[in-house]
PyMOL Python script that loads the backbone (N, CA, C, O; Angstrom):
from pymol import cmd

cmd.read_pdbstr("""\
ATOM      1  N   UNK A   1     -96.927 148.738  33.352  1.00  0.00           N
ATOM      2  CA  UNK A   1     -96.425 147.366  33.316  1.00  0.00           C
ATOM      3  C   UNK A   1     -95.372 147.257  32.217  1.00  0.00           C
ATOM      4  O   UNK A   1     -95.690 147.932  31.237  1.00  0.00           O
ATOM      5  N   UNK A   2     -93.921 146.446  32.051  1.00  0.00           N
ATOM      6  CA  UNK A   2     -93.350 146.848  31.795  1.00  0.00           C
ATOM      7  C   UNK A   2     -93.091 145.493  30.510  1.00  0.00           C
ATOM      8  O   UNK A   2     -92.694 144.494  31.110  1.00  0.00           O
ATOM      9  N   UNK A   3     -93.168 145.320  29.516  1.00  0.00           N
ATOM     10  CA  UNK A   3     -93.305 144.057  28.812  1.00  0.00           C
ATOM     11  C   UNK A   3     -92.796 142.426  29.403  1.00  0.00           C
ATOM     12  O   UNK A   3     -93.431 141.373  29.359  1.00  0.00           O
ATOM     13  N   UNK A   4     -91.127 142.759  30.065  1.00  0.00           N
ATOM     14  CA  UNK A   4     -91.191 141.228  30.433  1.00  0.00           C
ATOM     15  C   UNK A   4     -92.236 140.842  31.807  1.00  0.00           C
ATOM     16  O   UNK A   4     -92.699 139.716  31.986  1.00  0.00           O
ATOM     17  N   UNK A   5     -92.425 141.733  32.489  1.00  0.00           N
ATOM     18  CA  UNK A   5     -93.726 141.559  33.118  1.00  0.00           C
ATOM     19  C   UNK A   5     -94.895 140.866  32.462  1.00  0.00           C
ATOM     20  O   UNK A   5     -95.545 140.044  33.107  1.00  0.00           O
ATOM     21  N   UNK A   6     -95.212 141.174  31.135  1.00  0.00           N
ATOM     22  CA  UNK A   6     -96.256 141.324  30.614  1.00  0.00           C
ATOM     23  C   UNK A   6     -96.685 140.186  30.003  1.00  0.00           C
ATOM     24  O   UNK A   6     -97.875 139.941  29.803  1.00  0.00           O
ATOM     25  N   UNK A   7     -95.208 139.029  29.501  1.00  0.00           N
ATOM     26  CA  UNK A   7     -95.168 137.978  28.416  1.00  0.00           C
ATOM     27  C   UNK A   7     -94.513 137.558  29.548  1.00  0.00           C
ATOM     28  O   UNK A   7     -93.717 138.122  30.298  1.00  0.00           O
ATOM     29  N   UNK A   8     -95.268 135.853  29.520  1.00  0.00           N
ATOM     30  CA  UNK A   8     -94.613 134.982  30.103  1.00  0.00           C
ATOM     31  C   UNK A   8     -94.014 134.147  29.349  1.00  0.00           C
ATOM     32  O   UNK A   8     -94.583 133.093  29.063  1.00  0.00           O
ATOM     33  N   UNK A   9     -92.724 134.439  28.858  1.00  0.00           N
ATOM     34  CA  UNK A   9     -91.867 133.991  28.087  1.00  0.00           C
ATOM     35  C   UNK A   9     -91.102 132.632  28.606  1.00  0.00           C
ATOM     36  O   UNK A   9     -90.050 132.806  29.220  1.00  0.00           O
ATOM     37  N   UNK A  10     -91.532 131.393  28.413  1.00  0.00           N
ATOM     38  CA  UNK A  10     -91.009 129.977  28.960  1.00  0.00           C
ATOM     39  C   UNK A  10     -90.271 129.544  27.862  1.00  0.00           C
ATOM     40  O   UNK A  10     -90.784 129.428  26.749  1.00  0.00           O
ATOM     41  N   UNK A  11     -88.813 129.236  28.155  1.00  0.00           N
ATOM     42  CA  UNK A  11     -87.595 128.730  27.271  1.00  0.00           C
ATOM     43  C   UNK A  11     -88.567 127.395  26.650  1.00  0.00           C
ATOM     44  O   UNK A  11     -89.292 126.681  27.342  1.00  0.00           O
ATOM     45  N   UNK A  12     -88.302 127.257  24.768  1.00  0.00           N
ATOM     46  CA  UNK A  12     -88.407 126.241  24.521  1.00  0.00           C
ATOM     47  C   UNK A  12     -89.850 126.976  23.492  1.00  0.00           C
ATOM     48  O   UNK A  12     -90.140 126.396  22.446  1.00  0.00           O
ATOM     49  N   UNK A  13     -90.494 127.994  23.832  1.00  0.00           N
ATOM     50  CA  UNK A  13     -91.776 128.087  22.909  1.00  0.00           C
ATOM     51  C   UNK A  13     -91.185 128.487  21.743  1.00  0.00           C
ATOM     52  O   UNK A  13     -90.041 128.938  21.675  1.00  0.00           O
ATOM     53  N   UNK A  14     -92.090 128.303  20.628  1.00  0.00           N
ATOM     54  CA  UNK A  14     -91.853 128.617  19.066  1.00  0.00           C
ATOM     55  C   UNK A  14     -92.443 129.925  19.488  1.00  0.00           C
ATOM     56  O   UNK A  14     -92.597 130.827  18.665  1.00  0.00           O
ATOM     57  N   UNK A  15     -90.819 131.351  18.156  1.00  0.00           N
ATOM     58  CA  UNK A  15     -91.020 132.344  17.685  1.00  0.00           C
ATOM     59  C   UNK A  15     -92.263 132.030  16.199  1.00  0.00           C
ATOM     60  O   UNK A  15     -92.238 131.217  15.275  1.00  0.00           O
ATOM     61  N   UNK A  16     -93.142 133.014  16.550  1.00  0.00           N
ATOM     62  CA  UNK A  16     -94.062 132.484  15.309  1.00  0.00           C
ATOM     63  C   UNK A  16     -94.228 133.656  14.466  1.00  0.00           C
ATOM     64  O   UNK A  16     -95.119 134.327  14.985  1.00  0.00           O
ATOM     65  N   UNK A  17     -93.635 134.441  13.018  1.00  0.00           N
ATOM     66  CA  UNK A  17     -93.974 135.675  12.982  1.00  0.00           C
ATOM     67  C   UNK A  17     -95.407 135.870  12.244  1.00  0.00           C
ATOM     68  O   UNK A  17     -96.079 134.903  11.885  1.00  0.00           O
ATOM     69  N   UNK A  18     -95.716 136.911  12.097  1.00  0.00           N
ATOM     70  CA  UNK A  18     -97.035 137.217  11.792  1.00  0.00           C
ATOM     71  C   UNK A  18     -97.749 136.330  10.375  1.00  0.00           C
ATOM     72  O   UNK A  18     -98.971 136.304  10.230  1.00  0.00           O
ATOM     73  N   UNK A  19     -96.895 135.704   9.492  1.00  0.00           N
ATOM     74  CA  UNK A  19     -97.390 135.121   8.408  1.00  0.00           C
ATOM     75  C   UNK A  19     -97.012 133.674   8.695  1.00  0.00           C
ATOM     76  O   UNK A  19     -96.730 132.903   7.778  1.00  0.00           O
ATOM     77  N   UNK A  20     -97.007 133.306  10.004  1.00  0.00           N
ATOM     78  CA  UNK A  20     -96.641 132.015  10.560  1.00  0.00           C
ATOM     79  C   UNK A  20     -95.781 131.310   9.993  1.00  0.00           C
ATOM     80  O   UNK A  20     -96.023 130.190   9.544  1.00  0.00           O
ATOM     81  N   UNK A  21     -94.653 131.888   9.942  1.00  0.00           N
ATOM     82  CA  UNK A  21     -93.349 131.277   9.628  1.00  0.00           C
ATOM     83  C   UNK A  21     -92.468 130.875  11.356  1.00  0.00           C
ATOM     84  O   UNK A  21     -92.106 131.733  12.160  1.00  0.00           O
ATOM     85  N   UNK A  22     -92.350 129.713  11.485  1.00  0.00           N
ATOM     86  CA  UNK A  22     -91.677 129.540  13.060  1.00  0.00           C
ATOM     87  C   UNK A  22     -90.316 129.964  12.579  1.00  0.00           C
ATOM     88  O   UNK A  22     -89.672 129.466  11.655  1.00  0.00           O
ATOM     89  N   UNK A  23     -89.930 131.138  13.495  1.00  0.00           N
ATOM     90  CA  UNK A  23     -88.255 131.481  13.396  1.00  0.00           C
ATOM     91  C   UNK A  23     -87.341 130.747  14.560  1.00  0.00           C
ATOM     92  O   UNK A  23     -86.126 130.945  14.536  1.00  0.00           O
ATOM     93  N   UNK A  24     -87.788 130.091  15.348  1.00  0.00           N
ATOM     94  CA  UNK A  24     -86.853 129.732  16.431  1.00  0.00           C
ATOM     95  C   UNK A  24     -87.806 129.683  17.084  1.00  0.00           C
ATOM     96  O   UNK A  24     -89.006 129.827  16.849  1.00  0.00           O
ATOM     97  N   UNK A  25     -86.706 129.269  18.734  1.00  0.00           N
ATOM     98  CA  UNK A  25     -87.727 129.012  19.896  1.00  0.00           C
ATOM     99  C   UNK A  25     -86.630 130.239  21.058  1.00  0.00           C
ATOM    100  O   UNK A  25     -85.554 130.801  20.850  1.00  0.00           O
ATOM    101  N   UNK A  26     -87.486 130.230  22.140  1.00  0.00           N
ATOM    102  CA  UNK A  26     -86.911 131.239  23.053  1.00  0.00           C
ATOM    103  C   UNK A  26     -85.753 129.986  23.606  1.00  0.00           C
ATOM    104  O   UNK A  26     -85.695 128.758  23.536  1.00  0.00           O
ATOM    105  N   UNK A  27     -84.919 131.073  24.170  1.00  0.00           N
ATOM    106  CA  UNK A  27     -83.957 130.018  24.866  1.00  0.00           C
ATOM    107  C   UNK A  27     -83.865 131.264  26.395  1.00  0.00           C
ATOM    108  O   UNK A  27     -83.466 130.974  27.523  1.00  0.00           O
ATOM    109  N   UNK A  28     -84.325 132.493  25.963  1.00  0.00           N
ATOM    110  CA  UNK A  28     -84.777 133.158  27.449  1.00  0.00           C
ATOM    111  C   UNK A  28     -84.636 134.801  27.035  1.00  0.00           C
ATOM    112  O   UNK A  28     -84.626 135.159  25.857  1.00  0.00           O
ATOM    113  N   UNK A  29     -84.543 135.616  28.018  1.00  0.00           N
ATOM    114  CA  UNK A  29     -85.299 137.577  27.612  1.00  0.00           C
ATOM    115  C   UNK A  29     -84.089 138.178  29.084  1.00  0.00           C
ATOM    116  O   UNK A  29     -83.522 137.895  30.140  1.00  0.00           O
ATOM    117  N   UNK A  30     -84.428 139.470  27.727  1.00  0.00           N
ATOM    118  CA  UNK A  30     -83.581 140.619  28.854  1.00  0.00           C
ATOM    119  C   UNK A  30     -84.321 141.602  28.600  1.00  0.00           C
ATOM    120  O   UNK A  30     -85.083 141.706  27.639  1.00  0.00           O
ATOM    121  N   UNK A  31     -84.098 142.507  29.602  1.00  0.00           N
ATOM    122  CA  UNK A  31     -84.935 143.537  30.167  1.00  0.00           C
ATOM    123  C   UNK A  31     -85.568 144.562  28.163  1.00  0.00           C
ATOM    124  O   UNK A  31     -86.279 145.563  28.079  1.00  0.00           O
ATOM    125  N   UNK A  32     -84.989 143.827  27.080  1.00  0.00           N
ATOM    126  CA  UNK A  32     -85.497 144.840  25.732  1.00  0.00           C
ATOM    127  C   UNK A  32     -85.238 143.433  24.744  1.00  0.00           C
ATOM    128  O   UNK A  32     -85.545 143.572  23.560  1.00  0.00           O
ATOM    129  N   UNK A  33     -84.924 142.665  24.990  1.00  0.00           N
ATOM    130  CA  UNK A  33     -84.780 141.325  23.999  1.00  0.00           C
ATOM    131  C   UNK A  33     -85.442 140.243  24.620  1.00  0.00           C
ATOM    132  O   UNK A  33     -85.571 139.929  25.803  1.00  0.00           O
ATOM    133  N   UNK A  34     -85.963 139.572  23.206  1.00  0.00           N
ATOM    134  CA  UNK A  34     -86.565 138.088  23.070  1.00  0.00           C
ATOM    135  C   UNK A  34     -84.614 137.048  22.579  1.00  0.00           C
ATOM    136  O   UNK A  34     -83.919 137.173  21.571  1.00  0.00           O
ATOM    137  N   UNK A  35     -84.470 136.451  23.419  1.00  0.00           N
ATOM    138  CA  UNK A  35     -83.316 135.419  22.985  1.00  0.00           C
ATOM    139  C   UNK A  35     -83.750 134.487  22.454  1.00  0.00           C
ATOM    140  O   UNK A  35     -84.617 133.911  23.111  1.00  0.00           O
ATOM    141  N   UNK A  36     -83.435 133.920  21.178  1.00  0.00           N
ATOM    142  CA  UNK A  36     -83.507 132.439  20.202  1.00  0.00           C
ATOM    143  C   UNK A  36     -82.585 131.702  21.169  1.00  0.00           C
ATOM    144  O   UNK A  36     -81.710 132.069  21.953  1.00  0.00           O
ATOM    145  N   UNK A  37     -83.158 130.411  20.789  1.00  0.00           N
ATOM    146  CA  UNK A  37     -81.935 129.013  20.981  1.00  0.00           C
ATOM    147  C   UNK A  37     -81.265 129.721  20.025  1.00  0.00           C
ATOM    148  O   UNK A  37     -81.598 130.741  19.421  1.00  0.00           O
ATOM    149  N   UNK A  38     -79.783 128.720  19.933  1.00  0.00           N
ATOM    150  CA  UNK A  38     -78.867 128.957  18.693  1.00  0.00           C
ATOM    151  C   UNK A  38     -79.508 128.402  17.621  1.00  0.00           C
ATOM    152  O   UNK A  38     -80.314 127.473  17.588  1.00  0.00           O
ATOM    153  N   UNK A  39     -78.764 129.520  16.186  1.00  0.00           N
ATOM    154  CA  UNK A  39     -79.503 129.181  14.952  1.00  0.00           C
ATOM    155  C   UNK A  39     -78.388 128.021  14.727  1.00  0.00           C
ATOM    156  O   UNK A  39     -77.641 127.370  15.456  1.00  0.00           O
ATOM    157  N   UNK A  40     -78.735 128.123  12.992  1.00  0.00           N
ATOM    158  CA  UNK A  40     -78.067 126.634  12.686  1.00  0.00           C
ATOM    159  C   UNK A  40     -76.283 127.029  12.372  1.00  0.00           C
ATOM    160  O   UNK A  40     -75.188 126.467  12.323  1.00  0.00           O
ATOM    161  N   UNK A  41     -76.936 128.441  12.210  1.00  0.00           N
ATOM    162  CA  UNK A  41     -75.253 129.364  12.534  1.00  0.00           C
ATOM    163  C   UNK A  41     -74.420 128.997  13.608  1.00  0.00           C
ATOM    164  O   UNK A  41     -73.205 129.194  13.583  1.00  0.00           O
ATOM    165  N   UNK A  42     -75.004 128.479  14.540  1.00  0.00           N
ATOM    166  CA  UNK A  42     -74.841 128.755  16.245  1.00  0.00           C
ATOM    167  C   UNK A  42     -75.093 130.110  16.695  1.00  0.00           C
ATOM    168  O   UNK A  42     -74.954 130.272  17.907  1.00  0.00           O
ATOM    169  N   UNK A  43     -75.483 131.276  15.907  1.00  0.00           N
ATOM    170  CA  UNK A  43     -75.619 132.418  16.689  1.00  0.00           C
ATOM    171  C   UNK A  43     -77.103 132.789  17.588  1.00  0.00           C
ATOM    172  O   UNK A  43     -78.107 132.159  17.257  1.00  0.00           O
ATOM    173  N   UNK A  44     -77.178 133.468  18.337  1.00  0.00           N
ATOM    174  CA  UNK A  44     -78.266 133.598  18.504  1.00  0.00           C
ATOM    175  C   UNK A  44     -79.192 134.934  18.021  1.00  0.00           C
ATOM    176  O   UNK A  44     -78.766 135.907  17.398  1.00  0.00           O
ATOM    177  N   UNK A  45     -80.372 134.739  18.416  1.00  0.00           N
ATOM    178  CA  UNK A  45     -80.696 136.388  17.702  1.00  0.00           C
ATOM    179  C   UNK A  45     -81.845 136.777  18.910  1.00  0.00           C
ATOM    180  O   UNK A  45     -82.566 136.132  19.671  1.00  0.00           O
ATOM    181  N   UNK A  46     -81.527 138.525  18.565  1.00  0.00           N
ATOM    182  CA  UNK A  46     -82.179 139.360  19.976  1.00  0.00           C
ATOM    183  C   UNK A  46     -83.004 139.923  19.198  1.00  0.00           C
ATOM    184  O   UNK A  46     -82.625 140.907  18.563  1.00  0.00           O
ATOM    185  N   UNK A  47     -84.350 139.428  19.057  1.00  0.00           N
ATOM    186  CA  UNK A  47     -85.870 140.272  18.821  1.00  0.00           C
ATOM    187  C   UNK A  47     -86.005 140.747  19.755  1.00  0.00           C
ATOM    188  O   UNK A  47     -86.034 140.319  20.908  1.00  0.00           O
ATOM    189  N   UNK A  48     -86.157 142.223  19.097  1.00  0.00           N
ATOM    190  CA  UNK A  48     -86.932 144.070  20.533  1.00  0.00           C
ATOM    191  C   UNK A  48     -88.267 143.080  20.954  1.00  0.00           C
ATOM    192  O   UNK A  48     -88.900 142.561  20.034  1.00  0.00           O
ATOM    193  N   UNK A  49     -88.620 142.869  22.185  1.00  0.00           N
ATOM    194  CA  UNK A  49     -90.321 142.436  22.885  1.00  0.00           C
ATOM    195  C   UNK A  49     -91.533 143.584  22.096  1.00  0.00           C
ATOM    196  O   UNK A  49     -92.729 143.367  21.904  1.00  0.00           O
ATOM    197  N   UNK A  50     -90.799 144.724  21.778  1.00  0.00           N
ATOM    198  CA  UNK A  50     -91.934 145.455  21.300  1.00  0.00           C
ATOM    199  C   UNK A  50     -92.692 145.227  20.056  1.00  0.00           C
ATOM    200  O   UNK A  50     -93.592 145.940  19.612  1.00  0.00           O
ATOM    201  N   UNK A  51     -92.077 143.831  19.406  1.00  0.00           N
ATOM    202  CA  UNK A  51     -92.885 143.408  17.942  1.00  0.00           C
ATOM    203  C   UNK A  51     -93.027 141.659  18.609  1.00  0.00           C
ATOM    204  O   UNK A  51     -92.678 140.657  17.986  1.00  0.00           O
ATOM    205  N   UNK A  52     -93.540 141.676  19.802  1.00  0.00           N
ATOM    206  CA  UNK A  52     -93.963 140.580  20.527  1.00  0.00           C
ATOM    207  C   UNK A  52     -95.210 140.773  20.601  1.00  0.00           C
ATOM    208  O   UNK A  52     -95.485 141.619  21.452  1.00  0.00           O
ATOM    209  N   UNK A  53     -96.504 140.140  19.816  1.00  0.00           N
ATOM    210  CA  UNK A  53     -97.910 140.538  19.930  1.00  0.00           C
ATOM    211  C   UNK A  53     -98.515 139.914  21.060  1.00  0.00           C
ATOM    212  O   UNK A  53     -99.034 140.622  21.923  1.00  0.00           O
ATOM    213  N   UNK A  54     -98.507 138.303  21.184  1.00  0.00           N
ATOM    214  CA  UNK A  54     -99.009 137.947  22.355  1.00  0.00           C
ATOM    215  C   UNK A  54     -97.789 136.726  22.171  1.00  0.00           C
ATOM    216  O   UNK A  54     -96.985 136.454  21.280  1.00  0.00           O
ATOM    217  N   UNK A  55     -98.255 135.921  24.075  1.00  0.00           N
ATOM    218  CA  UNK A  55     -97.745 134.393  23.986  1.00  0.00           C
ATOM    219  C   UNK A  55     -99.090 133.541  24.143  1.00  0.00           C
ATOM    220  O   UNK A  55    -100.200 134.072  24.177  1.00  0.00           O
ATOM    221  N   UNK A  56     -98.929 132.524  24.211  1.00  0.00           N
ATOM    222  CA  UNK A  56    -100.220 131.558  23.873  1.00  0.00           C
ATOM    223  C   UNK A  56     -99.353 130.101  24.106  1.00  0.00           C
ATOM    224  O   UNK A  56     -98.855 129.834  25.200  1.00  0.00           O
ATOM    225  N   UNK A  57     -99.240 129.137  22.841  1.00  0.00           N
ATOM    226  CA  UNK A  57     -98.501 128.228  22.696  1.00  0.00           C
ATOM    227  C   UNK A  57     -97.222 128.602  22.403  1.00  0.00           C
ATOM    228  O   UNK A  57     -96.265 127.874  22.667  1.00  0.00           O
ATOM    229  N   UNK A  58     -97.106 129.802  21.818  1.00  0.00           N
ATOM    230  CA  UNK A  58     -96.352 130.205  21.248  1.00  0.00           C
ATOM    231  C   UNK A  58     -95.836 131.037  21.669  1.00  0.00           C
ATOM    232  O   UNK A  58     -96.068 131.176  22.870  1.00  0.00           O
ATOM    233  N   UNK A  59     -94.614 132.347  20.880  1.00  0.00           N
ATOM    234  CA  UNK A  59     -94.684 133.699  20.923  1.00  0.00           C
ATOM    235  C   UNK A  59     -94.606 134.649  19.601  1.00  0.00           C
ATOM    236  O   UNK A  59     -93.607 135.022  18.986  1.00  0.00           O
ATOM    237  N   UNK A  60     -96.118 134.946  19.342  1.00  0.00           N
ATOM    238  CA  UNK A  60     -96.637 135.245  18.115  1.00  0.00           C
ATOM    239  C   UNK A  60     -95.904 136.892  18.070  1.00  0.00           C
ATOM    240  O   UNK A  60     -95.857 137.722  18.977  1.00  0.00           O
ATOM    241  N   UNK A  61     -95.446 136.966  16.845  1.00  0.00           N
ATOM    242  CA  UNK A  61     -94.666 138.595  16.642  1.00  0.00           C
ATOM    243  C   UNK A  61     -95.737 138.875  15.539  1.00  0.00           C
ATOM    244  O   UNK A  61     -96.171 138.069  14.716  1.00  0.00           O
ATOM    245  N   UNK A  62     -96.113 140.363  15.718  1.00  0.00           N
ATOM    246  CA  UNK A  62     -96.674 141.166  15.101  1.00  0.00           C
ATOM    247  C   UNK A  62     -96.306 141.553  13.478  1.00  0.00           C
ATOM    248  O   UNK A  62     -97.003 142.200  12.697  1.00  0.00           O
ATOM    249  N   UNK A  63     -95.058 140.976  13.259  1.00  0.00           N
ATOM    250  CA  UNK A  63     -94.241 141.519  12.337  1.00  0.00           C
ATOM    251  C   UNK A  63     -93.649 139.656  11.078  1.00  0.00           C
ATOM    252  O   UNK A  63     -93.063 138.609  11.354  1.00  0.00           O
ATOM    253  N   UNK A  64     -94.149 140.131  10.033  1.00  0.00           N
ATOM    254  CA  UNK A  64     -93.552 139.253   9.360  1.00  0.00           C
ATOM    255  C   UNK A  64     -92.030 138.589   9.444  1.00  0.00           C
ATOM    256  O   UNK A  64     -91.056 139.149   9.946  1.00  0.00           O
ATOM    257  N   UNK A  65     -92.043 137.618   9.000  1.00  0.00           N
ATOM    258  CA  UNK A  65     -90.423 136.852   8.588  1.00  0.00           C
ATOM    259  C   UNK A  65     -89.351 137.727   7.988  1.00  0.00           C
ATOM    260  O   UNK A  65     -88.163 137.890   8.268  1.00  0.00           O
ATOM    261  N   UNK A  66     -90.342 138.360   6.852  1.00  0.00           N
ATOM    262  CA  UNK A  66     -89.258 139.674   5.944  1.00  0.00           C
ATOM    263  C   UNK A  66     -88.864 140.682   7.171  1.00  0.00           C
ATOM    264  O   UNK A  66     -87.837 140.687   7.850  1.00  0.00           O
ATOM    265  N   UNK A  67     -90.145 141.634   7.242  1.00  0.00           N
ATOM    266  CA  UNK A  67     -89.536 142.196   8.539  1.00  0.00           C
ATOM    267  C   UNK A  67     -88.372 141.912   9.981  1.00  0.00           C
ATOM    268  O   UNK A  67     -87.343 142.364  10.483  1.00  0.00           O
ATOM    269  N   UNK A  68     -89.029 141.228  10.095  1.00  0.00           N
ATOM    270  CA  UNK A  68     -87.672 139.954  11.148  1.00  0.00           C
ATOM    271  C   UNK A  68     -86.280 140.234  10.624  1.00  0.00           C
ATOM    272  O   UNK A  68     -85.401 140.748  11.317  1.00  0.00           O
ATOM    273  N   UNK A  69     -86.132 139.878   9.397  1.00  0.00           N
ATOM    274  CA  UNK A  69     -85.002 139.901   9.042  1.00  0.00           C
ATOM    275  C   UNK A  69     -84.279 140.863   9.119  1.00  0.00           C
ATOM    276  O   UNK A  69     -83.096 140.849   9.458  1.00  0.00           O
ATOM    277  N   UNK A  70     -85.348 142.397   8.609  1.00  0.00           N
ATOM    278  CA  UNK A  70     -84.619 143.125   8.504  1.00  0.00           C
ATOM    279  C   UNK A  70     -84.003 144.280   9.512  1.00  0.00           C
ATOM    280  O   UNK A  70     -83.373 145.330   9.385  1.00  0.00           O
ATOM    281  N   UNK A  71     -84.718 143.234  10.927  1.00  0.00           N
ATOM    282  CA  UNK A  71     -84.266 143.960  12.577  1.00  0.00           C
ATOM    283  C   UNK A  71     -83.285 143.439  13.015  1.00  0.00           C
ATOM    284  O   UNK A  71     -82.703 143.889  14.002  1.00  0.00           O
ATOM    285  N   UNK A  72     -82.859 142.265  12.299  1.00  0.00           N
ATOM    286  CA  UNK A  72     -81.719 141.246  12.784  1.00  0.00           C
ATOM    287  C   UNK A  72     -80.335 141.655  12.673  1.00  0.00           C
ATOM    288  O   UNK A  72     -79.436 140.897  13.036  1.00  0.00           O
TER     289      UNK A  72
END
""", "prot")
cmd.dss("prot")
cmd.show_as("cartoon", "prot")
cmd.util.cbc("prot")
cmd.orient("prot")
């Protein structure tokens, strides 16, 4: 099974990273990226699905805020 299979990723949920810091919300996914809405930059940002732990309300990442940053 192949991850976007796996996460039902619905535009609009909060990125939540592992020390529950909300980084954004999805605005939608490609076949190896999580897509943000635009930041306050206007840019957007492509989180790898593979530090995607589960979805729920949310889409909880396995990986801290620091970390986050430093995939960005």
């Amino acid at each position: 099974m192949t991850l976007k299979n796996k996460f039902d990723l619905t535009p609009g949920l909060p990125i939540i990273c592992a020390d529950d810091f909300i980084h954004g919300h999805v605005e939608g996914m490609d076949s190896e990226y999580l897509i943000t809405t635009p930041m306050e930059d206007g840019r957007r940002h492509f989180i790898p699905l593979n530090v995607v732990d589960y979805v729920d309300d949310g889409v909880y990442l396995n990986i801290t805020r620091d970390e986050l940053q430093q995939l960005l």
